[in-house]
ZAMARGU-4260 file (C-alpha; in steps of 0.2 Angstrom, whole numbers, plus 5000, padded with zeros to 4 digits):
<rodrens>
0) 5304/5050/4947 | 5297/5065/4939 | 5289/5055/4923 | 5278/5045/4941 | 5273/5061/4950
5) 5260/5068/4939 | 5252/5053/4942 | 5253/5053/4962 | 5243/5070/4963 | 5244/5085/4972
10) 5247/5075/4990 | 5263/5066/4984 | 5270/5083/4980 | 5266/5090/4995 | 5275/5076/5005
15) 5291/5076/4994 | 5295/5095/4994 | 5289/5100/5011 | 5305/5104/5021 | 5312/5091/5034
20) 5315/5100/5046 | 5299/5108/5048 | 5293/5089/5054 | 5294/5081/5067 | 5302/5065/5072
25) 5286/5056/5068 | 5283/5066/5054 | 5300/5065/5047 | 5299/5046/5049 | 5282/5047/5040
30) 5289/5057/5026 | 5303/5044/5021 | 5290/5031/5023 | 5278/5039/5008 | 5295/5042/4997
35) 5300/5026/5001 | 5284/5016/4996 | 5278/5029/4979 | 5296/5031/4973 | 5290/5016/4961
40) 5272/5015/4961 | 5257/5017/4951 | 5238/5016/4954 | 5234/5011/4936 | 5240/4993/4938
45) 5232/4976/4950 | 5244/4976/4962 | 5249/4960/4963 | 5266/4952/4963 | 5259/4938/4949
50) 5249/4941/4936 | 5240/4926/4938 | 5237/4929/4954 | 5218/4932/4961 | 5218/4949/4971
55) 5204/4945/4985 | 5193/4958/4990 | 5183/4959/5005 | 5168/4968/5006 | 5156/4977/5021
60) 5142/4986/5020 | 5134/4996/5035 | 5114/5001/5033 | 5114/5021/5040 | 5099/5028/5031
65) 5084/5024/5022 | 5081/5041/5012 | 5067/5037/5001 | 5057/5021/4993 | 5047/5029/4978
70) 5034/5012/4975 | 5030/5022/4958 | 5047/5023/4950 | 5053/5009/4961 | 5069/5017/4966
75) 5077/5013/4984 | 5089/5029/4989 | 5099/5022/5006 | 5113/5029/5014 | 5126/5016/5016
80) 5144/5016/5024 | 5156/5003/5012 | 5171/4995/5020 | 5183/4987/5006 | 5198/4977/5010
85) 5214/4970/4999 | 5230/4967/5000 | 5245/4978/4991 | 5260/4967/4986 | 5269/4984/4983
90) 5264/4995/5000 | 5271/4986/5012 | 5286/4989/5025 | 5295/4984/5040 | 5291/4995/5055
95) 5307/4995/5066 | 5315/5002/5050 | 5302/5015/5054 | 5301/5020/5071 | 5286/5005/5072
100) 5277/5015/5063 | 5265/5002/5057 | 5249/5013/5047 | 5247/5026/5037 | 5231/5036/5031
105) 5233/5044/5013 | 5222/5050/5001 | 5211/5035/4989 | 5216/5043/4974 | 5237/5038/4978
110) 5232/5021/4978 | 5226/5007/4968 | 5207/5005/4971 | 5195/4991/4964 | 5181/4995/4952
115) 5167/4987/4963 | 5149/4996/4958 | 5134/4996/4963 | 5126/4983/4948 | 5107/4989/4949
120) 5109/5007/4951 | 5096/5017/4946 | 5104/5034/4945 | 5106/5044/4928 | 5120/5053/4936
125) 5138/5048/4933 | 5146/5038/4949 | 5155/5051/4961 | 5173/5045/4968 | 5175/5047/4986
130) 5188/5059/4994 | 5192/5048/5007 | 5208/5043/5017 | 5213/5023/5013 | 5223/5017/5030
135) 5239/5008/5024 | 5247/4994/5035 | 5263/4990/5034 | 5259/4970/5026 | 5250/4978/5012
140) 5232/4977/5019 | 5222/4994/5013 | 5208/4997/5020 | 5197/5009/5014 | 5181/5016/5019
145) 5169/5027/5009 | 5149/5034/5013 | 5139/5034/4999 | 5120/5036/4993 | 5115/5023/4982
150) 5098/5023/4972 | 5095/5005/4967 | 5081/4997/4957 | 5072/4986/4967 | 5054/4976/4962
155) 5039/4986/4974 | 5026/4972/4977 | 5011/4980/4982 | 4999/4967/4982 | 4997/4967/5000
160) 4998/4987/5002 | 4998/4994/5015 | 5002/4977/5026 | 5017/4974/5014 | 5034/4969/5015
165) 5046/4970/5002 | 5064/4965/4996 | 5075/4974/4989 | 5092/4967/4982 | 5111/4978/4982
170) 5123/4970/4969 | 5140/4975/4971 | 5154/4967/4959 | 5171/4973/4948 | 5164/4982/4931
175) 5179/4976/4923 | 5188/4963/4930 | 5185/4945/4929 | 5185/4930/4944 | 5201/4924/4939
180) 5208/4942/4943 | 5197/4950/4957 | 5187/4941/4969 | 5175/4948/4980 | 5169/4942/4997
185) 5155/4948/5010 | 5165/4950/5027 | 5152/4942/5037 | 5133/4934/5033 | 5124/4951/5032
190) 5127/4968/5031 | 5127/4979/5048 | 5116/4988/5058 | 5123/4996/5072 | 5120/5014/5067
195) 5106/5013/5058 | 5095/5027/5059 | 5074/5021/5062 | 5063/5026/5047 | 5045/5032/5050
200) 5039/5024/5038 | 5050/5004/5035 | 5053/4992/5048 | 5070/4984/5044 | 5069/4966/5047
205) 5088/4961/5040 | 5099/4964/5026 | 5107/4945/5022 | 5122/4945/5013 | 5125/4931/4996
210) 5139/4929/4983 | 5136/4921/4969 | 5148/4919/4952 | 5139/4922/4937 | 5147/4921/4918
215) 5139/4932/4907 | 5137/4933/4886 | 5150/4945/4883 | 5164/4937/4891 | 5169/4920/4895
220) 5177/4920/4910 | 5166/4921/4928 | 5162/4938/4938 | 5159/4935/4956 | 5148/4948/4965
225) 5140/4950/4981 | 5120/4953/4985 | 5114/4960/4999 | 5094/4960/5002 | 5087/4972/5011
230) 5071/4966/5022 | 5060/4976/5025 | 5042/4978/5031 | 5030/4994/5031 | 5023/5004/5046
235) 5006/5003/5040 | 5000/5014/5056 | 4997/5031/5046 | 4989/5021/5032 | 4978/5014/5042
240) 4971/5031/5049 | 4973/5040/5036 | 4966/5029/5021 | 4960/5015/5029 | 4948/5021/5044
245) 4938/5034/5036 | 4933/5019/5020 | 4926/5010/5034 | 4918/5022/5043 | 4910/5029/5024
250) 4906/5008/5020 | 4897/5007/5038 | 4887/5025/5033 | 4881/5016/5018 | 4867/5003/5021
255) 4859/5017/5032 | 4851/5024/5016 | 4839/5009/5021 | 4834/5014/5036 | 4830/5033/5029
260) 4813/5035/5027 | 4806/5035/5008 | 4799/5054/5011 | 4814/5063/5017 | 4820/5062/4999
265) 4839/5061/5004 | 4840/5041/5001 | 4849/5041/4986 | 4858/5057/4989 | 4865/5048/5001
270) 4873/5032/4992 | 4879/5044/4979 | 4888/5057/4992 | 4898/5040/4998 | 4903/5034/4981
275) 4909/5050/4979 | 4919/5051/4994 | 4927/5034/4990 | 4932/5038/4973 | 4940/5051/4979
280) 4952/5040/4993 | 4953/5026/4974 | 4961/5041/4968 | 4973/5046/4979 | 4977/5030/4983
285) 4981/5026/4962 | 4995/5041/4960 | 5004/5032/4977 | 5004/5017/4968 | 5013/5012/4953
290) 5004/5005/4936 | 5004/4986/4942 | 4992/4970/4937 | 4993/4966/4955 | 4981/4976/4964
295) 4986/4983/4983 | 4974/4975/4997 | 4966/4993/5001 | 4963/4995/4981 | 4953/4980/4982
300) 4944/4984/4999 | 4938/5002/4990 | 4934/4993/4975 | 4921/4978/4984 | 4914/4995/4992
305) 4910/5006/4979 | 4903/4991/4972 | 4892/4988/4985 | 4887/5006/4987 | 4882/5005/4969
310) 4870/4991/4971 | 4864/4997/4987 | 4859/5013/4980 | 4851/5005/4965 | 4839/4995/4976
315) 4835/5009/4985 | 4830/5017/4970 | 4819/5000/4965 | 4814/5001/4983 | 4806/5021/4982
320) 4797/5013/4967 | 4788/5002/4976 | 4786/5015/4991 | 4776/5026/4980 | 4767/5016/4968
325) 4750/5026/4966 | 4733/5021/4972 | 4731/5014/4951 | 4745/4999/4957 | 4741/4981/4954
330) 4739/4971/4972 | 4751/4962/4980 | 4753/4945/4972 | 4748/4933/4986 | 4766/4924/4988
335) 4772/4940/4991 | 4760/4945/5004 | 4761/4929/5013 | 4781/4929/5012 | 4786/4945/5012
340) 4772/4954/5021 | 4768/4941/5033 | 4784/4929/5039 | 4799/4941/5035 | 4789/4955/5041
345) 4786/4947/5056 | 4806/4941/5059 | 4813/4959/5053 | 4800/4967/5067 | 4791/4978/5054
350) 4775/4983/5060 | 4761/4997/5058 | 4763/5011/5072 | 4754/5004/5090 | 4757/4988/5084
355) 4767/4973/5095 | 4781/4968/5085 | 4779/4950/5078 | 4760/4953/5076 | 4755/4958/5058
360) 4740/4968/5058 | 4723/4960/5053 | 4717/4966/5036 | 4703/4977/5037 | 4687/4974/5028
365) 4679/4988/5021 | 4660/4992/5027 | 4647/4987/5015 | 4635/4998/5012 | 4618/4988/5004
370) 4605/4997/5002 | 4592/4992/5012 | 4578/4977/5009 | 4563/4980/5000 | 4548/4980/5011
375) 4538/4966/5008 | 4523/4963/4994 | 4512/4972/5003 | 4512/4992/4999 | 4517/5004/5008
380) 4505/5016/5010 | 4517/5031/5020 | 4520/5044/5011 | 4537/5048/5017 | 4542/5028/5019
385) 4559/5022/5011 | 4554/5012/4998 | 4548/5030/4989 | 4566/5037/4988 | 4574/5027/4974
390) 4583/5042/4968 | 4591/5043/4987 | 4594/5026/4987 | 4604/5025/4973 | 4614/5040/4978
395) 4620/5030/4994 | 4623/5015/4986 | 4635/5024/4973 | 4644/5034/4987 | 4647/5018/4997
400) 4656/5011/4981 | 4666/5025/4980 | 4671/5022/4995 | 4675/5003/4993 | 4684/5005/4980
405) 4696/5021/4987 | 4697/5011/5003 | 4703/4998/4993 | 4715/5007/4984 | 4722/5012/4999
410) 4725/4998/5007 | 4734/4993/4992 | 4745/5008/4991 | 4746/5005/5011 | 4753/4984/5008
415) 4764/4992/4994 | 4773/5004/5006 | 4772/4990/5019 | 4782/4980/5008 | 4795/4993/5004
420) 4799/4996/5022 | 4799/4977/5025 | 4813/4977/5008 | 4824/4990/5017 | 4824/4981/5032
425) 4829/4966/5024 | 4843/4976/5014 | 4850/4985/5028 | 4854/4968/5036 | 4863/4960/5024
430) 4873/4975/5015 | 4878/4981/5034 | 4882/4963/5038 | 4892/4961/5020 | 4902/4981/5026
435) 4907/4972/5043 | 4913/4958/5037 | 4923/4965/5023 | 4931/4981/5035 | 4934/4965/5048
440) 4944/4956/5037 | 4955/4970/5030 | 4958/4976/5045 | 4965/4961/5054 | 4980/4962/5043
445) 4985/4975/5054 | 4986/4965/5070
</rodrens>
């Protein structure tokens, strides 16, 4: 007996030498029941009355907590409760020989205890055992019931961020013992959730329960082990205001560079303040994320924007170009002027101040000035008459040239900015249209 006790612990002894007559009759009953059943045990051996034999092992697992999924590490912390049943072939007892006394609760560490663990744990910290009671009944089933926090591994897809669901596997199985001498079972097809507690941020969907038998390269024999996947869907309402909203509201800003007017200068400030503000949310967005070749849904939605905003505000830059080409420009090539200045003008409503919209305005022609006729053959005898002020003359003439020719210029400069305006118009269409349909289309996910 005394060679056994050191391995019973500090309860056993507590048991054996506490006087009897400071119990009761229950307790006195009791207290010949634990000598009686650890007179001759030990926790160090299967206890099973056959060697052969397969020791069955039932195991339940109840969801309470979802502490933390880190998508960067890809770590999964849950607080779970775990249930394990066997049979003892050596604690068992008749209870009339007992005053039908027909369970017991004493600590874990007094009895044999199967090595199940967690198979994908993602801790670095060693596994800590659980102080709890096991409840002995008197045909040998053991029942013992233990919280723990688990940090599992589990494979983030983020393809579909932040409308995302994802899967995450718990692999329980003996360490060291085989099929042939543990077996282990889910009690039940899935694991429970009566007391779970809602997480803010997943939406639990399930947590299945499947065992499968696997045989592995360092041993021969088959190691059963149980799976349970955890379902589990993201709330993606903060996302959605807090990442997604203010892109689409910035994305709907953009195109409006086109509808700025050329002189106020703040065109392309304007397309450059919003790729700024969306690398900014690309960023924030990145050290959320983990280093993946699949990229989230959002990711891509900021990506197809800042592109846009890039090409929007290099047009508007070819766009000032043409708004301030100098009186020195070439004209407007004819297909341009019939095309763009005439039909689209007319369809994008661009028209010159006063005028009705879908009217373009008539081109001006500029006065000619000609000098006026010679008088006929005959002389002219007056000595103040016309035809004596050639130097006059030819004054006027060059003036009215001058002023063909800046008239003309003008007008060019005029069809120039014309057509600028007519290009912004144009542009604002399509990349608002193209900021609509791409914001649309993201944010349908969320319905």
């Amino acid at each position: 007996m005394g060679t056994r006790s050191h391995h019973l612990g500090p309860g056993f002894l507590l048991l054996l030498f506490l006087p009897a007559e400071c119990l009761g009759a229950e307790g006195r009953l009791a207290h010949k029941l634990f000598r009686d059943l650890f007179a001759n045990y030990t926790s160090a051996l299967r206890p099973v009355a056959d060697t052969d034999q397969t020791l069955n092992v039932t195991l339940e697992v109840t969801l309470s907590q979802i502490i933390d999924m880190d998508e960067r590490n890809q770590v999964l912390t849950l607080y779970l409760w775990i249930r394990q049943e066997w049979t003892d072939a050596y604690l068992h007892w008749d209870p009339k020989a007992y005053g039908d006394l027909d369970a017991i609760r004493i600590p874990s560490s007094l009895v044999w205890r199967p090595d199940i663990v967690l198979y994908n744990k993602a801790d670095t910290q060693p596994p800590a055992s659980a102080s709890t009671n096991v409840v002995v009944r008197h045909d040998g089933a053991v029942r013992w019931d233990a919280p723990a926090i688990t940090r599992s591994s589990c494979r983030v897809d983020v393809s579909a961020f932040p409308f995302d669901a994802q899967r995450c596997g718990l692999t329980f199985g003996s360490w060291t013992h085989g099929g042939h001498q543990l077996d282990v079972r889910p009690r039940g097809t899935s694991a429970s959730l009566a007391d779970f507690v809602e997480n803010v941020e997943w939406r639990v969907l399930g947590m299945p329960a499947r065992r499968r038998v696997l045989t592995y390269g360092c041993c021969s024999e088959p190691y059963p082990d149980v799976t349970f996947t955890l379902l589990l869907r993201r709330r993606a309402a903060a996302y959605v205001c807090n990442l997604l909203l203010p892109c689409v509201f910035i994305s709907l800003l953009a195109p409006l560079a086109f509808h700025l007017p050329a002189d106020s200068g703040e065109k392309v400030s304007l397309g450059v303040t919003v790729l700024l503000a969306l690398t900014v949310f690309q960023l924030i967005l990145a050290e959320s994320m983990p280093p993946a070749e699949s990229v989230p849904l959002i990711g891509k939605y900021y990506m197809a924007t800042m592109t846009m905003v890039t090409f929007s505000t290099a047009l508007t830059i070819l766009i000032m170009n043409l708004h301030y080409c100098g009186p020195n420009a070439h004209p407007v090539p004819a297909w341009a002027r019939v095309l763009l200045l005439g039909h689209l003008a007319k369809g994008l409503c661009v028209r010159e101040r006063g005028e009705p919209c879908g009217q373009s305005k008539p081109l001006e022609s500029a006065p000619s000035l000609q000098p006026p006729a010679g008088p006929p053959a005959d002389p002219c005898h007056e000595p103040r008459c016309l035809c004596h002020q050639e130097a006059l003359l030819h004054h006027v003439a060059s003036i009215a040239g001058t002023f063909r020719s800046h008239r003309a210029a003008q007008r060019r400069h005029e069809d120039w900015k014309r057509l600028a305006r007519v290009m912004d118009r144009f542009f604002l269409g399509i990349f608002f249209c193209m900021a609509l349909v791409m914001s649309l289309l993201v944010l349908v996910q969320a319905l």
